[in-house]
C-alpha positions as CSV (number, residue, x, y, z in Angstrom):
1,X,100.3,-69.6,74.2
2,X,103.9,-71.0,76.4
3,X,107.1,-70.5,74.2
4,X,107.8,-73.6,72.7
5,X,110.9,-75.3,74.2
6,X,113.4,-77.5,72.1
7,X,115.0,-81.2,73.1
8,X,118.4,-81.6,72.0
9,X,119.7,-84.7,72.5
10,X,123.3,-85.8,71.4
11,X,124.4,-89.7,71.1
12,X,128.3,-89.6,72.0
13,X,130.6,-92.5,72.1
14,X,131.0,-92.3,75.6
15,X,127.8,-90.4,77.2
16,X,124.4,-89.8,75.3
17,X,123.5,-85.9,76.9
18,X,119.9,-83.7,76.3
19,X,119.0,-80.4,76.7
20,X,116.1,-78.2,77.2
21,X,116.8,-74.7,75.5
22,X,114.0,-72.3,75.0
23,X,114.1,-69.6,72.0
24,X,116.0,-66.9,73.8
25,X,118.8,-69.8,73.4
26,X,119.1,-70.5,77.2
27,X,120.0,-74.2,78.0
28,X,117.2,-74.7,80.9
29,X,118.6,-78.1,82.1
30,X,120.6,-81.1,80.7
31,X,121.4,-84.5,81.6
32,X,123.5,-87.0,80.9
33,X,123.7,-90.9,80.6
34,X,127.2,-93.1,80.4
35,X,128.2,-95.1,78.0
36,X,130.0,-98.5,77.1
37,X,131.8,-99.5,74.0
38,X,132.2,-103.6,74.0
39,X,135.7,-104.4,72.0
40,X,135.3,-108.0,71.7
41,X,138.4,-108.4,69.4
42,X,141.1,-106.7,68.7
43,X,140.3,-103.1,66.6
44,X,136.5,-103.6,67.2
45,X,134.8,-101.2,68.6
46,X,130.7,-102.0,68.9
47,X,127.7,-100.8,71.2
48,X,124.4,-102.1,71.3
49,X,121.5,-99.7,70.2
50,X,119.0,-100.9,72.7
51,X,121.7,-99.3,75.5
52,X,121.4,-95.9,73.3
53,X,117.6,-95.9,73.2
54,X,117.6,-97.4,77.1
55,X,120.5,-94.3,78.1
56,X,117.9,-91.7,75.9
57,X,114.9,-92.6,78.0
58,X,117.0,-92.4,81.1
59,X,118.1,-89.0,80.2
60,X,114.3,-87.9,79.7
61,X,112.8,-88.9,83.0
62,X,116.2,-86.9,84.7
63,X,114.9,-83.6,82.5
64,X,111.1,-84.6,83.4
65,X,111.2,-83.0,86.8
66,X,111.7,-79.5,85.4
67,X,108.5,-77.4,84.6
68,X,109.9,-76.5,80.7
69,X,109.4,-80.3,79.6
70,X,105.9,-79.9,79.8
71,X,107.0,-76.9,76.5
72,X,108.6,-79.5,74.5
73,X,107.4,-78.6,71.2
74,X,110.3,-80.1,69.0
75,X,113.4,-82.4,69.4
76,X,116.7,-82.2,67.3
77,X,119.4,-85.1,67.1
78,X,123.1,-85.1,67.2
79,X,125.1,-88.8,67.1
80,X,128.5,-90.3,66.9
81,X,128.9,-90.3,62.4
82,X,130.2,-93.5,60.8
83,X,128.4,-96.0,62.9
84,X,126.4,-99.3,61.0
85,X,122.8,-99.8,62.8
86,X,121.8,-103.2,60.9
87,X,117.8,-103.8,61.1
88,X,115.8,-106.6,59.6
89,X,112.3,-106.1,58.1
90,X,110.4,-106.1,61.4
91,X,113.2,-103.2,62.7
92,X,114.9,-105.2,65.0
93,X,118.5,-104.9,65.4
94,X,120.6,-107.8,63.8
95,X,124.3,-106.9,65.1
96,X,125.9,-105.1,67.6
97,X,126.2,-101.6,65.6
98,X,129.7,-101.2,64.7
99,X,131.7,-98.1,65.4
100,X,133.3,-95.2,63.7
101,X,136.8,-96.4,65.2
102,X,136.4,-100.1,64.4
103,X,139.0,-101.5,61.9
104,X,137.8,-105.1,61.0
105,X,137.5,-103.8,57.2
106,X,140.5,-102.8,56.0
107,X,140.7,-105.1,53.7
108,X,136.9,-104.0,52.2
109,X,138.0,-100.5,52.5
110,X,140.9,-101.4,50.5
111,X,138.9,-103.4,47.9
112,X,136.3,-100.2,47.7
113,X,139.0,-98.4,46.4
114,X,139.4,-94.8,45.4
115,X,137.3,-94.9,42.1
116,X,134.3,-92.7,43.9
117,X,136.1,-90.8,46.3
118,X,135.6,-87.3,44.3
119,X,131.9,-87.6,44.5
120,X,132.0,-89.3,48.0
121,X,133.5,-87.1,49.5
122,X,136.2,-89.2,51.2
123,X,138.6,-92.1,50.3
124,X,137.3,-95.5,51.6
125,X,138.2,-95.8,55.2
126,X,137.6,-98.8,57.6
127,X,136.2,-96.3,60.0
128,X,133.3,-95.4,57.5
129,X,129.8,-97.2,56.7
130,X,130.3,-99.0,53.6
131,X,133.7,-101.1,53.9
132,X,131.4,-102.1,56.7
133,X,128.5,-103.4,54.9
134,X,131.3,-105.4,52.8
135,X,133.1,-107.2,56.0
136,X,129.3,-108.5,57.2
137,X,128.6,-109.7,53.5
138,X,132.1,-111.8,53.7
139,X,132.2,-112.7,57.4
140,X,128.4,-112.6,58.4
141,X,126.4,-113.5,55.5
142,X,123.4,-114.7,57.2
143,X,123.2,-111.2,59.1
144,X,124.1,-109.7,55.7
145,X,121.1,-111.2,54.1
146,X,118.4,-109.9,56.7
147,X,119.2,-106.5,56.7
148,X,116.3,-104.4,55.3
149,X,117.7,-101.1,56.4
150,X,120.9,-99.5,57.4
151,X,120.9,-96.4,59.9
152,X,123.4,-94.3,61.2
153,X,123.4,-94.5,65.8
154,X,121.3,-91.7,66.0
155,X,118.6,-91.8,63.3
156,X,118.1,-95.6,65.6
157,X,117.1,-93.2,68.5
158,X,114.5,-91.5,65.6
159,X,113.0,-94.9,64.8
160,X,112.6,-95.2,68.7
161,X,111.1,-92.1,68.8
162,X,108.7,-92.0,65.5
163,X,109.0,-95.5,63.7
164,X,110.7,-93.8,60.7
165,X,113.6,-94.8,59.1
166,X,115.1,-90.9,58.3
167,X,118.7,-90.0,58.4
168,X,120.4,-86.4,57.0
169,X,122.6,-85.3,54.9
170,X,125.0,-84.8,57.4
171,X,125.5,-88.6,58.8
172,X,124.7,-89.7,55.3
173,X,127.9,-88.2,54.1
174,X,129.7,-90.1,56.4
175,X,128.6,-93.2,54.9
176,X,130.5,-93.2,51.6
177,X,126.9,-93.8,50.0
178,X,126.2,-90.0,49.1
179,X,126.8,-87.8,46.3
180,X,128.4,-85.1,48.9
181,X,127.9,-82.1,46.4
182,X,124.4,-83.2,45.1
183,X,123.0,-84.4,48.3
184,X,121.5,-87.3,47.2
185,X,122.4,-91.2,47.5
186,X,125.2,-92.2,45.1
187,X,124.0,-96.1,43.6
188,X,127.0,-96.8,42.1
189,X,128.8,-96.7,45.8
190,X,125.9,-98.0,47.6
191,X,126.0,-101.1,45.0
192,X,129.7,-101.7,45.1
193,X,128.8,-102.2,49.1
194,X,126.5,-105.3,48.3
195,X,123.8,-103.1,49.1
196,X,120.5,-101.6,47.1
197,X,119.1,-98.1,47.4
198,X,115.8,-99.8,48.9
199,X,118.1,-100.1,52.0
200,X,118.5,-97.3,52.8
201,X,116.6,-94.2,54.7
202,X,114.9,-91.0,53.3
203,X,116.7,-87.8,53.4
204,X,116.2,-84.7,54.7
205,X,118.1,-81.7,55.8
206,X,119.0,-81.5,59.6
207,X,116.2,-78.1,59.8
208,X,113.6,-80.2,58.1
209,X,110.5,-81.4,59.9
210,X,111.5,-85.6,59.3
211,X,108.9,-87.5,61.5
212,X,106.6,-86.5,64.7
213,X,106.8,-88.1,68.1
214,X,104.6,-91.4,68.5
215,X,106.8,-93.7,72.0
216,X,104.9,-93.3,74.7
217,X,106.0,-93.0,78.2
218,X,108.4,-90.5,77.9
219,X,106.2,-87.9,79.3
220,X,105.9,-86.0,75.8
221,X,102.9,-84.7,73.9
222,X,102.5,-87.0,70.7
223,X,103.5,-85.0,67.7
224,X,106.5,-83.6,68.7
225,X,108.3,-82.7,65.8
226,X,111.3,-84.2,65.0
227,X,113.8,-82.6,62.9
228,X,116.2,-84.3,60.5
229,X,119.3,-83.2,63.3
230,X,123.3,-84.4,61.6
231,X,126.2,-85.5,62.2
232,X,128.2,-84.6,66.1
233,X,130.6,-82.5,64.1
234,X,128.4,-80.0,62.1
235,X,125.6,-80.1,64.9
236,X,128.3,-79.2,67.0
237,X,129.0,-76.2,64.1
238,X,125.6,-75.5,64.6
239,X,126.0,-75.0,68.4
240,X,128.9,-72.1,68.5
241,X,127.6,-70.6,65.3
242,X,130.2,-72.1,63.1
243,X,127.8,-71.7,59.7
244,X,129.4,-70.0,57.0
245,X,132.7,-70.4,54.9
246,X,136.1,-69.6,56.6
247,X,134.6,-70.2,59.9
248,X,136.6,-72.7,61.7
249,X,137.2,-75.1,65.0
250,X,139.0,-77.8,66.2
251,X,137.2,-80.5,68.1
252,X,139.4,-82.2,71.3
253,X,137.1,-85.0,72.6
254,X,137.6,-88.9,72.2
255,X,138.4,-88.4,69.1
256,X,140.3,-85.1,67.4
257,X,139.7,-83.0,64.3
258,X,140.2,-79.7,62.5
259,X,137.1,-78.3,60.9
260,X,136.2,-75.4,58.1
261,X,133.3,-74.7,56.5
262,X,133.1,-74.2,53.0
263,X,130.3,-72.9,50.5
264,X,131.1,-75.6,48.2
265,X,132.2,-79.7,48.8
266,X,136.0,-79.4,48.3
267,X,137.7,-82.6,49.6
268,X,141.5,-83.9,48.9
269,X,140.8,-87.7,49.3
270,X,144.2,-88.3,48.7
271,X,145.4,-86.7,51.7
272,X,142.5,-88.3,53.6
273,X,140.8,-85.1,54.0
274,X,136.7,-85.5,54.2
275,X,134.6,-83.2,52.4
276,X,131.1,-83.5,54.1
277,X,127.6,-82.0,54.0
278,X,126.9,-79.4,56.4
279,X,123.7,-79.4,59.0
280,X,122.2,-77.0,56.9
281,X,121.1,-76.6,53.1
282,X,123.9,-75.4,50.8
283,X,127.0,-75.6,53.4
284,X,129.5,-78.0,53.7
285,X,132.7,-78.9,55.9
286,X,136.5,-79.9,55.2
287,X,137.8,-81.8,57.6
288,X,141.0,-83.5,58.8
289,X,140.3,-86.2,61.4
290,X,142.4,-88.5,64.1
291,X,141.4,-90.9,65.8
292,X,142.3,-90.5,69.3
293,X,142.6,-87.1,70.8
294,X,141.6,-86.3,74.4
295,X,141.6,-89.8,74.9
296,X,145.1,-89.6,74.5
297,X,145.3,-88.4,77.7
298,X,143.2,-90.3,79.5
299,X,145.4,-93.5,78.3
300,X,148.8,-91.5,80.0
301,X,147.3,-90.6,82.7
302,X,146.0,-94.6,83.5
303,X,149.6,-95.6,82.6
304,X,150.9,-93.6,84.9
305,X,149.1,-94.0,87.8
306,X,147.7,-90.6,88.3
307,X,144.5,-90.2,90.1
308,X,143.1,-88.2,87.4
309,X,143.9,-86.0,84.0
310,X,143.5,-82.9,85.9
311,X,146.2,-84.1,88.4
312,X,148.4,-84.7,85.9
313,X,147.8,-81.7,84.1
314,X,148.6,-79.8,87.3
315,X,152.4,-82.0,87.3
316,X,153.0,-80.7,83.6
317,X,152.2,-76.9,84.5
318,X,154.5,-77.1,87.6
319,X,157.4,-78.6,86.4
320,X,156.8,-77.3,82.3
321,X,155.0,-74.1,82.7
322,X,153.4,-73.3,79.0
323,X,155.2,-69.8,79.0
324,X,159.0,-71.5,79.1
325,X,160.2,-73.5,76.3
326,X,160.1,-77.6,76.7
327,X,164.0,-79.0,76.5
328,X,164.7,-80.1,72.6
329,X,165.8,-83.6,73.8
330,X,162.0,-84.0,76.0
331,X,159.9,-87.1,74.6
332,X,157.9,-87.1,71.6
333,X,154.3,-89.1,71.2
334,X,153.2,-90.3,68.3
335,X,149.2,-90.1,69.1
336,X,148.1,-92.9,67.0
337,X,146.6,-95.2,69.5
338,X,143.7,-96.3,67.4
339,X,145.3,-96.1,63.8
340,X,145.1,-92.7,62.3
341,X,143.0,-90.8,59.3
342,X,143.8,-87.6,58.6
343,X,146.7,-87.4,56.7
344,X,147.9,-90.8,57.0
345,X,144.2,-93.2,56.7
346,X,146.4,-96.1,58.3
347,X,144.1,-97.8,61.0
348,X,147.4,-100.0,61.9
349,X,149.0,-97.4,62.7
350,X,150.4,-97.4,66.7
351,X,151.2,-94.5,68.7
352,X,154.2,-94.5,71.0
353,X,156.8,-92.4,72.8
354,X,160.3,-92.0,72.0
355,X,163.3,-90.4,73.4
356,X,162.8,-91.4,76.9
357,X,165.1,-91.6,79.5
358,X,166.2,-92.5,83.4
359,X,165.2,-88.8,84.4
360,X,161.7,-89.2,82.3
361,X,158.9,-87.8,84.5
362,X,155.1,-88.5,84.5
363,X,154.9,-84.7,83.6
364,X,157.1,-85.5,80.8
365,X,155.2,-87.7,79.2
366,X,151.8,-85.6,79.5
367,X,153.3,-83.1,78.0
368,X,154.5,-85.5,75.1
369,X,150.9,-86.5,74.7
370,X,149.5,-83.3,74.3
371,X,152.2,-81.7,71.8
372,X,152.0,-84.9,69.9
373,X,148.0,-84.7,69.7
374,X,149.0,-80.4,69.3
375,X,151.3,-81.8,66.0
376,X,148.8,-84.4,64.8
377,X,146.3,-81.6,64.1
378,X,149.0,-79.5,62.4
379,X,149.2,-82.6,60.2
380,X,145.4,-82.5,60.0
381,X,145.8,-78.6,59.1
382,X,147.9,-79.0,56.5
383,X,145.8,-81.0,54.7
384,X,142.9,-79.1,55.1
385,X,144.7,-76.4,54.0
386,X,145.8,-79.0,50.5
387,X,141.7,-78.6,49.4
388,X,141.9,-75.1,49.5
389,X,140.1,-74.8,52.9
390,X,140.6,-71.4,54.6
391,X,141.1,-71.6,58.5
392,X,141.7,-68.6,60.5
393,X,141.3,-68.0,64.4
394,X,139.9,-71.6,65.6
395,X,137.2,-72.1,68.6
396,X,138.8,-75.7,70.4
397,X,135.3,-77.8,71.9
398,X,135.1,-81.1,73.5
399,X,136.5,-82.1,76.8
400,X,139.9,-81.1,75.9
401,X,138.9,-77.2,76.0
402,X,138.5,-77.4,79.3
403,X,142.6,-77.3,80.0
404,X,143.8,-73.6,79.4
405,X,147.6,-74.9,79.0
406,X,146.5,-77.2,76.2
407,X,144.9,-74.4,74.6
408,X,147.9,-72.0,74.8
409,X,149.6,-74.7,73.6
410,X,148.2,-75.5,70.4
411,X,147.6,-71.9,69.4
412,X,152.0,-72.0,70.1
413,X,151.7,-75.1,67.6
414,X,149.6,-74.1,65.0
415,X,150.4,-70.5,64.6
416,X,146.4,-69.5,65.7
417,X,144.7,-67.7,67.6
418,X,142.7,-70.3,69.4
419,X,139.4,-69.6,71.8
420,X,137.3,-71.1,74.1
421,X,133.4,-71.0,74.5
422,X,131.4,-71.1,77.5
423,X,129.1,-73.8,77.4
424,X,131.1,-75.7,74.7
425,X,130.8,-78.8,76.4
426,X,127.3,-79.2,75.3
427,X,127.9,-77.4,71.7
428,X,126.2,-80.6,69.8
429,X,123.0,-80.3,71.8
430,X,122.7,-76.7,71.5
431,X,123.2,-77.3,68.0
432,X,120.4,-80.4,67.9
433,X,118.2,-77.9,69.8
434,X,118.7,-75.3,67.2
435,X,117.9,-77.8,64.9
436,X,114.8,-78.5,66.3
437,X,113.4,-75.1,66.6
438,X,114.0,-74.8,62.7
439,X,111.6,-77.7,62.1
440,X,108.9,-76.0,63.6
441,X,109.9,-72.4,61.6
442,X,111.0,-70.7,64.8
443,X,114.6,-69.8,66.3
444,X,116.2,-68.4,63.0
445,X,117.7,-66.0,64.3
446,X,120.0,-68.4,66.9
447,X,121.9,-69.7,64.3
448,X,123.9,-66.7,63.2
449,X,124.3,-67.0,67.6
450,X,127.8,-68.4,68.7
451,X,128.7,-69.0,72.1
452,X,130.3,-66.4,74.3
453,X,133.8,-66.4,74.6
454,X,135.4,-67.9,77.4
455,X,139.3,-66.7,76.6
456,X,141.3,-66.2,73.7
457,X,145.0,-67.8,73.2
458,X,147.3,-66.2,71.2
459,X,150.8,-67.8,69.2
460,X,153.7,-67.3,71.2
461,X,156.1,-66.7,68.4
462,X,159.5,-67.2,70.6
463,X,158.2,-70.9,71.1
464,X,157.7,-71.1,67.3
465,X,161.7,-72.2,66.2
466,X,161.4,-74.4,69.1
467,X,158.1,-76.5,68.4
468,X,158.8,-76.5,64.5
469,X,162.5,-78.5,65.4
470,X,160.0,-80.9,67.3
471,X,157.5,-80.9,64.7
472,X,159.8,-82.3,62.0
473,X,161.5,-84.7,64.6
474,X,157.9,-86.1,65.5
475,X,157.2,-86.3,61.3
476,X,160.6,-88.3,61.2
477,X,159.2,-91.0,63.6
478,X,156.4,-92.0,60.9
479,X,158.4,-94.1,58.9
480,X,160.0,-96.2,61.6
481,X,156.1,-96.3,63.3
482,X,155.1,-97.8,60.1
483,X,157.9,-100.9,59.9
484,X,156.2,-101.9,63.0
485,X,152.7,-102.9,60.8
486,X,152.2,-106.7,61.4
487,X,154.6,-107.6,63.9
């Protein structure tokens, strides 16, 4: 009999990618579809599920063509956490699914307040499911009314794929509707939302078998096996071997965070620190969050007219080489375009630059954005750190890993050593695939497999009096950043 090969497919914000990766762990081709995010109004953030499913089929006929699809013998799932698919009783889709960095319900979130949190897991957020569920019961009651279920973005791609409504402890944790350290839905919660249990999905662990193939056309055997999959983040943990407690990474994509796993839920809601359930049974994850990272850099490098990021990454090497000190009196960024979470969990929150002048460069100001980004996870770490989190020598995933001088440069900010992965890029379909294989009782021994290691960065401790007198100039900006709230 062939070796069974796995499908890992991973729903980002931006681009929905798959794998094929055989039990050796080899990655045997990928794909990838782009992605659009509609903001319709200001702080909305929205995407229509049909354009996942339509991007996941697109994505399959590109890995069709090579000879290991006929293998497929399971399929794991990664997706973008927070997001609110709303279907009625026939499964259609009833709203745009709203995002993770969508603020319409602050005011819910607000109104949830921090009663729960201990057993959630997290304080009530507008970036999470149920403050949601609450706008849409005061601003879209006729949608409210219809909904029969309530799925996370990529258990919608499950339902495509098998007709059953499943999601994971993972993604469920990042609905505010689960008892994080009983992994189980918490009805109190999911009642103060407007909701009933009835509403939502089964659970399962992301290893677990949770449905078998039964679309058509996509040139797969029925009865695929489908496993339960989780949340971008722990798949992603999954990926580069990131399993047990004290491992540690930092994620640099879209969006930012500072990740540890833990043997035990251990939160600090107060400084907006999520505790979350792990991809796998009896593992969970601290984890400090912002909301704009990488992206960060893509905004500076728009503003400035560069052509690209690497272009202007290759104008802050030249004129601020990483192994020479930045000028105290350079410009500071405060990387709060979209709000911020972690420590802060103010989603009016604006970023902005300060201490410019006549003799301010383009350089200048990417290097601004990445130390400010650098300083917002050093927020982020700190807090971790408040919920008795251990984090040691950090692997740095997503797009951001790809610039060495931004990885020097946070290990110089946050005291670390800090490494890179080859193949990191696709760590949350590696981890989906992984995920996959466990559904079908193979592949067991991949998970205690990283990645290799690309290169490591250590702390250069003569920048260290330098970036700290930065550090507690950028903290000192918060305050005047917050006056500007409502204007």
């Amino acid at each position: 009999m062939s070796s069974p090969v796995s499908l890992g497919i991973d729903l980002g914000t931006s681009e929905l990618k798959a794998i094929l990766m055989d039990l050796d762990g080899t990655v045997l081709a990928h794909a990838g579809v782009r992605l659009s995010v509609s903001r319709r109004h200001s702080g909305w953030s929205e995407q229509a599920p049909q354009d996942w499913w339509q991007a996941c089929v697109q994505a399959l006929a590109q890995l069709r063509a090579h000879p290991a699809f006929a293998r497929v013998a399971c399929i794991g799932l990664s997706g973008q956490m927070h997001g609110a698919v709303l279907l009625g009783r026939d499964d259609q889709v009833l709203y745009p699914a709203i995002l993770w960095d969508d603020s319409r319900a602050i005011a819910e979130a607000q109104e949830l307040g921090a009663g729960f949190a201990d057993v959630t897991g997290s304080l009530p957020m507008a970036g999470l499911t149920a403050p949601k569920l609450l706008w849409l019961q005061r601003h879209e009651p006729e949608v409210f009314q219809a909904i029969d279920c309530v799925l996370s973005p990529k258990d919608y791609l499950r339902l495509r794929l098998s007709g059953e409504r499943v999601s994971e402890m993972s993604d469920a944790a990042g609905t505010l509707w689960l008892d994080v350290a009983n992994r189980e839905w918490y009805g109190p919660m999911v009642r103060a939302s407007g909701l009933a249990l009835q509403r939502l999905p089964r659970l399962v662990e992301g290893g677990a078998a949770s449905a078998v193939l039964t679309a058509t056309g996509l040139g797969l055997p029925a009865g695929v096996v489908i496993a339960g999959g989780g949340g971008d983040n722990p798949v992603a943990a999954v990926g580069i071997g990131a399993i047990n407690a004290g491992d540690g990474f930092i994620t640099l994509g879209t969006s930012a965070a500072i990740v540890a796993i833990t043997d035990h839920a251990a939160g600090n809601p107060a400084s907006a620190v999520h505790s979350f359930c792990h991809a796998l049974p009896g593992r969970w994850y601290t984890m400090g969050a912002m909301l704009a990272g990488a992206s960060c850099l893509r905004w500076v490098t728009r503003l400035t007219g560069t052509r690209d990021e690497q272009a202007l990454l290759e104008q802050v090497q030249a004129q601020l080489p990483i192994a020479q000190a930045v000028p105290l009196s350079a410009p500071l960024f405060l990387p709060y375009l979209a709000g911020e979470r972690t420590p802060h969990n103010d989603p009016l929150l604006r970023g902005g630059f300060m201490n410019l002048g006549h003799d301010c460069t383009p350089a200048l100001l990417g290097y601004a954005v990445m130390e400010g980004v650098g300083f917002g996870l050093l927020d982020a770490l700190h807090a971790v750190q408040s919920a008795g989190a251990r984090v040691g020598a950090c692997a740095l995933v997503g797009g951001g890993a790809r610039s060495e001088y931004w990885a020097q440069l946070l290990a110089n900010i946050l005291q670390r050593e800090i490494f890179t992965l080859h193949g990191s890029e696709l760590s949350a379909c590696v981890g989906a695939a992984k995920l996959g294989l466990m559904a079908i009782g193979q592949g067991a021994e991949l998970l205690q497999a990283g990645m290799p290691v690309k290169a490591r960065y250590q702390p250069d401790v003569g920048q260290q009096p330098l970036l700290e007198a930065r550090y507690r100039k950028f903290k000192g900006l918060l305050a005047a950043a917050k006056t500007l709230h409502g204007l």
